[in-house]
C-alpha positions in Angstrom: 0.0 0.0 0.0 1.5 3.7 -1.2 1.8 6.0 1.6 2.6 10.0 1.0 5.1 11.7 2.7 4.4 13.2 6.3 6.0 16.6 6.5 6.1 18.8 9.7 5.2 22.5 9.5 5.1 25.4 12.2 1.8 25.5 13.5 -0.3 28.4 12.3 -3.9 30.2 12.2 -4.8 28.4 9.0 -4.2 24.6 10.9 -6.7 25.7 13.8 -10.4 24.3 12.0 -8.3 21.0 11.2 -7.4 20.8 14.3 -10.4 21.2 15.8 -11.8 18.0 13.6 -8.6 15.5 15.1 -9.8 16.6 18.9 -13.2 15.8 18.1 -12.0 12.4 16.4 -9.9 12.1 19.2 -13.1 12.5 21.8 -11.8 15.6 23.2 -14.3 19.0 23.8 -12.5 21.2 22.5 -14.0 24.3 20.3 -12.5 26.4 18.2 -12.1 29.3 20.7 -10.2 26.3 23.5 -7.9 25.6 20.6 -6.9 29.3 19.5 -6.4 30.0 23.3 -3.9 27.4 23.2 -2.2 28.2 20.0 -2.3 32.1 21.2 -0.1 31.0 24.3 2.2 28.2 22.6 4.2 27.6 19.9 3.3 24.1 17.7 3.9 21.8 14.9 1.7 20.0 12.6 2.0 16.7 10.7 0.7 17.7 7.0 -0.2 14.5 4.9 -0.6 16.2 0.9 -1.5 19.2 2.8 -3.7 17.1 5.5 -3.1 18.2 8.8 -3.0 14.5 10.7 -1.3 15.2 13.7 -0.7 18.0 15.8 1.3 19.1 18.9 2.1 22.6 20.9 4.4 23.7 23.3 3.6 26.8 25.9 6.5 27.9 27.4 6.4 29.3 30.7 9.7 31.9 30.7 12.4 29.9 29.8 12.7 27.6 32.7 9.5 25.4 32.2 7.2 24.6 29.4 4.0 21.9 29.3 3.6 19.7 26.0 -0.2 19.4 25.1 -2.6 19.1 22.4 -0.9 16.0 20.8 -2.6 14.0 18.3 -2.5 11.8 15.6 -4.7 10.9 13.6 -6.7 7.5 13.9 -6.0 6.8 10.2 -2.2 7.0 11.1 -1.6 5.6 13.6 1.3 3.1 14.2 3.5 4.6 11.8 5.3 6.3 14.3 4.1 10.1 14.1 3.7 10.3 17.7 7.5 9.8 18.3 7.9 12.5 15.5 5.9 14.8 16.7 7.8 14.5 20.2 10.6 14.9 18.6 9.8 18.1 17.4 8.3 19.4 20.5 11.2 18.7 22.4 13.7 20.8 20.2 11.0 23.9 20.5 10.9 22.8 24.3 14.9 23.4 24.2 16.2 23.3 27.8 13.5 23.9 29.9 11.9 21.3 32.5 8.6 19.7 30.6 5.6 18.9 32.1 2.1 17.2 30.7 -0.8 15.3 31.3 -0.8 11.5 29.4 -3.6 9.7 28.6 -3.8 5.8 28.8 -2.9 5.7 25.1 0.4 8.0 25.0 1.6 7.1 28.4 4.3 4.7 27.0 5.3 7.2 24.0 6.0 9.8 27.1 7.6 6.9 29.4 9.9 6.3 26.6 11.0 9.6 26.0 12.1 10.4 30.2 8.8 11.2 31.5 7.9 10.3 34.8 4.7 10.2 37.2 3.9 12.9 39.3 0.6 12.9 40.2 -2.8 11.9 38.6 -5.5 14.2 37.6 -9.0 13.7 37.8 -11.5 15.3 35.4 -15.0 16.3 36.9 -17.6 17.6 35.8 -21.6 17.9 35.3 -24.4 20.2 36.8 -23.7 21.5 40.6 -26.4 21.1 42.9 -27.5 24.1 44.9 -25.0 25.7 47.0 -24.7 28.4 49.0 -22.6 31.4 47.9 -19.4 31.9 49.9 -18.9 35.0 51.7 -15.1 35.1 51.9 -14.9 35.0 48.0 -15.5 38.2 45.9 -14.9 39.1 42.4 -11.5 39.7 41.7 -10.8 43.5 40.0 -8.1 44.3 37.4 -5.7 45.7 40.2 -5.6 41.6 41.6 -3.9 40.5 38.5 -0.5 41.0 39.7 -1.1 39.5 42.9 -2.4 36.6 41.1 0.2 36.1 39.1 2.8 36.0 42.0 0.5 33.8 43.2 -0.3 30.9 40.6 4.0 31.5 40.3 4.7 30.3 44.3 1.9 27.3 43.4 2.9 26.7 39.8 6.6 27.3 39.8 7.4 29.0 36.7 6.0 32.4 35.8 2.6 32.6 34.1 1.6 35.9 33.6 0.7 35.9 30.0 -1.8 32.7 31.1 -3.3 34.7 33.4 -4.2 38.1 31.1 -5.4 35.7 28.6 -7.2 34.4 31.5 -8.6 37.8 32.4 -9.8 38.9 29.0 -12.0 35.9 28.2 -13.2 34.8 31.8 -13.1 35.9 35.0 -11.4 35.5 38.4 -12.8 35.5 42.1 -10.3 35.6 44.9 -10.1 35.1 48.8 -8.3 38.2 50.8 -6.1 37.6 53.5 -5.2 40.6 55.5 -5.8 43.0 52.5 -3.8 40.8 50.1 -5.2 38.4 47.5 -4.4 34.9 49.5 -5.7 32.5 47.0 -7.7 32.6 43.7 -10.1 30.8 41.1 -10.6 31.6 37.6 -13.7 30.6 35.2 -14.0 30.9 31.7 -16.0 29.0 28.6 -14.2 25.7 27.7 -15.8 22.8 25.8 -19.3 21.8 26.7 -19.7 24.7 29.2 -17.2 26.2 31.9 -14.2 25.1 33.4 -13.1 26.2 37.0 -9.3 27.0 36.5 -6.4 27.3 38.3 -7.3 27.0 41.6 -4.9 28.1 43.9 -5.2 28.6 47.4 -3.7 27.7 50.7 -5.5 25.3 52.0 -8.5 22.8 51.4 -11.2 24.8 52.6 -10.1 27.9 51.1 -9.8 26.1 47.5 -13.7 24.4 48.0 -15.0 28.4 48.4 -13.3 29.5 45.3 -14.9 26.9 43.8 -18.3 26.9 45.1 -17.7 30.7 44.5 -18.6 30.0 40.7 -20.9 27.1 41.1 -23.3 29.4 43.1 -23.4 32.0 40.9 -23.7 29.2 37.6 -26.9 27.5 38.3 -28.3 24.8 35.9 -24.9 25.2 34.1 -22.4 22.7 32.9 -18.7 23.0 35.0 -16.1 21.3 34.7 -12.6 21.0 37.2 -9.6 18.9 36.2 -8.2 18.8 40.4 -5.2 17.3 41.3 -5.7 13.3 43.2 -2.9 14.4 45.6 -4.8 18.0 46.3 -7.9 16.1 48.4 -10.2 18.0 46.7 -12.2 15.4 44.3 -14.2 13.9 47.2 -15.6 17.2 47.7 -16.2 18.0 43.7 -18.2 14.8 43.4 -20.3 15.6 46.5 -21.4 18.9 45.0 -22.8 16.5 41.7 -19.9 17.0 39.3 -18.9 13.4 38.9 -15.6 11.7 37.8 -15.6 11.2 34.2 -11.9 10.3 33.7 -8.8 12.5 33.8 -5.0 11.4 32.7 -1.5 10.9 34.5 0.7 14.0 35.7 4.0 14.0 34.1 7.0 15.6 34.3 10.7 15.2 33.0 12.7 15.6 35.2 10.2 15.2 38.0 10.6 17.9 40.5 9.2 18.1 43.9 6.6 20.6 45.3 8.0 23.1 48.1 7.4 21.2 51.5 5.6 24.1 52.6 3.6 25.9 50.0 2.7 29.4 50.7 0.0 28.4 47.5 -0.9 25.5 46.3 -2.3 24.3 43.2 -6.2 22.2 43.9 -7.1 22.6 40.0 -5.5 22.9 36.6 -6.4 25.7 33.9 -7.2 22.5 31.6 -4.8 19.4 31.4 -3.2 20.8 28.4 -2.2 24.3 30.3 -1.4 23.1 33.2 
């Protein structure tokens, strides 16, 4: 049987509606709006097939000391032919020398083993409609002066510098946050994502403050369809599924080369942006 020639290309504007169609093969929720969110924050390449795009892969580099692989895909068709290593490949040499992090799925969790990964964590994907809850009264709408607290914030919990995650963050969604002495102590952000909203990052300092930032949203989104990707570790699922957004799946927390969290935290991180952001 003939085959064509796979070539990889930068990934650009005109590769985004292609795209799209691989998640959506691929099961994923993704719209266009999650992928040019993505694409906006990351650099990428794409596996062309006579001009096909057939698998895809970006790289969002957090300053120059870490970056998190995502969005990779191959198509169903092509599968076996080894264009997952390829695309690797080429998001390690964009990557260049910073630490890597990502979230695997069952099926690419031997590609990433192979290639120096190692488990950190798991994450676990909830999501549905809330049941009632009351609204929290530490938790208020966050205002554009908070940004910069935020940031220094989601950098203690994340550890790497996020800022341009979080302004993209601001100008499509919106953040609440819990005050601490007149300072911004912790902080939620919700914007559209998929089949509804996601709830993302959470950071905060402790359980309890991380379950009002949450609930902060779900009170004020009634009827609507949420979604968290929380971290097993973080002890925050149990509560999630109690509030009626069940566990639908989630993936494996990688990193290369793992690297362990500060033993104590000023912030800690209880949910992702979305597996592929970190």
């Amino acid at each position: 049987m003939q085959t064509n020639q796979i070539d990889l290309a930068a990934f650009g504007p005109e590769h985004l509606e292609a795209s799209v169609n691989l998640s959506r093969q691929a099961g994923w929720p993704h719209r266009l709006e999650d992928w040019r969110m993505a694409l906006a924050l990351s650099q990428g390449v794409v596996a062309l097939e006579a001009g096909r795009v057939v698998g895809t892969t970006l790289v969002t580099a957090y300053g120059n000391d870490c970056a998190t692989i995502n969005m990779v895909i191959v198509d169903e068709a092509m599968r076996g032919r080894g264009l997952g290593r390829k695309l690797m490949d080429a998001a390690l040499r964009l990557a260049g020398d910073r630490s890597l992090r990502l979230v695997a799925t069952t099926e690419g969790l031997p590609l990433y083993e192979k290639f120096g990964f190692k488990e950190t964590d798991r994450i676990l994907q909830h999501q549905g409609v809330a049941g009632d809850i009351a609204a929290p009264v530490e938790t208020e709408a966050a205002a554009m002066a908070d940004l910069e607290a935020i940031a220094e914030l989601d950098r203690l919990a994340f550890g790497a510098d996020r800022q341009a995650l979080i302004a993209y963050l601001a100008k499509v969604g919106e953040f609440a946050v819990i005050r601490r002495g007149g300072r911004v102590a912790g902080f939620a952000a919700l914007r559209a994502f998929g089949r509804g909203e996601v709830i993302g990052p959470v950071v905060a300092a402790d359980l309890d403050d991380a379950k009002a930032l949450v609930a902060h949203f779900i009170a004020r989104r009634p009827a609507r369809f949420l979604r968290v990707d929380t971290i097993e570790s973080s002890g925050l699922a149990p509560w999630l599924a109690a509030q009626g957004l069940a566990h639908v799946g989630g993936g494996v927390a990688m990193m290369k080369p793992p690297t362990a969290p500060p033993a104590d935290p000023v912030a800690m991180t209880f949910a992702l942006t979305n597996q592929a952001l970190g």
